[in-house]
VEXGU-58058 format. One record per residue (C-alpha): x, y, z; residue number from 1. Coordinates in steps of 0.1 Angstrom, whole numbers, padded with zeros to 4 digits. Layout:
# VEXGU-58058
NODE    c1    c2    c3  nr
NODE     X     Y     Z NUM
...
END
This chain:
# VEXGU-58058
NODE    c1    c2    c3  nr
NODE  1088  1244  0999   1
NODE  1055  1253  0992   2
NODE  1027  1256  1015   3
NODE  1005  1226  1000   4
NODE  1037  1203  1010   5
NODE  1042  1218  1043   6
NODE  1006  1207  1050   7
NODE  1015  1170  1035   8
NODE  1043  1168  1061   9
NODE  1022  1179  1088  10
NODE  0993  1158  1085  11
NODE  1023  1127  1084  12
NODE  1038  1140  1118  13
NODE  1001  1147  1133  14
NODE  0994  1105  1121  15
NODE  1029  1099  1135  16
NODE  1024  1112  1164  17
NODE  0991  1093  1171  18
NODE  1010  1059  1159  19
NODE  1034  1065  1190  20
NODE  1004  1067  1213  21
NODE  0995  1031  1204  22
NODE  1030  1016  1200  23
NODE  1041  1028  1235  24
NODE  1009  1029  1254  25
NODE  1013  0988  1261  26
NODE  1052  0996  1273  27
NODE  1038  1018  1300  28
NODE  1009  0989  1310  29
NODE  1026  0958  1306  30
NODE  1064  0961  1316  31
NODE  1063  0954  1354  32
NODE  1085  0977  1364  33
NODE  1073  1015  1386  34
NODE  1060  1044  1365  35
NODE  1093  1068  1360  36
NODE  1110  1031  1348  37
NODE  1083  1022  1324  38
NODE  1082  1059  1309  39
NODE  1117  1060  1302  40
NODE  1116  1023  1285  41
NODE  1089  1036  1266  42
NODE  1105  1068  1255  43
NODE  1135  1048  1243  44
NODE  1113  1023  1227  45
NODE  1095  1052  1210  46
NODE  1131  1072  1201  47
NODE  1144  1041  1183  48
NODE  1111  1037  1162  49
NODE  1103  1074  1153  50
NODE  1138  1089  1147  51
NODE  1136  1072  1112  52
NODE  1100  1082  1107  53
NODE  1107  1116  1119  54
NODE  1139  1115  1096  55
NODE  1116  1106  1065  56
NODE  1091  1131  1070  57
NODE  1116  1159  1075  58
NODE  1138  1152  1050  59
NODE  1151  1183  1027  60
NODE  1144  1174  0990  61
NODE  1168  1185  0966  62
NODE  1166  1205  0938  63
NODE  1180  1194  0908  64
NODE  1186  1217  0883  65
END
């Protein structure tokens, strides 16, 4: 893989990883349950949602030859 890619599927996990800032920030202000509860919901939450984005962006192409 070269470098210019590498950077591609960097900048994706960097905007990822902000996108997971605004999907689970409301899980930890609305669910009315204590902090350590609330956390682990939204880590949950934010497992279901990202494995499959994580799973994209790290996929292995293959080459055909």
């Amino acid at each position: 893989m070269d470098k210019s890619r590498k950077m591609k599927k960097f900048i994706l996990y960097l905007i990822r990883w902000q996108l997971s800032t605004i999907i689970l920030a409301p899980c930890i202000h609305y669910l009315p349950f204590d902090t350590l509860t609330k956390t682990i919901i939204a880590n949950l939450i934010g497992g279901c949602i990202f494995f499959w984005i994580d799973k994209f962006i790290f996929k292995e192409e293959k080459n055909e030859k």
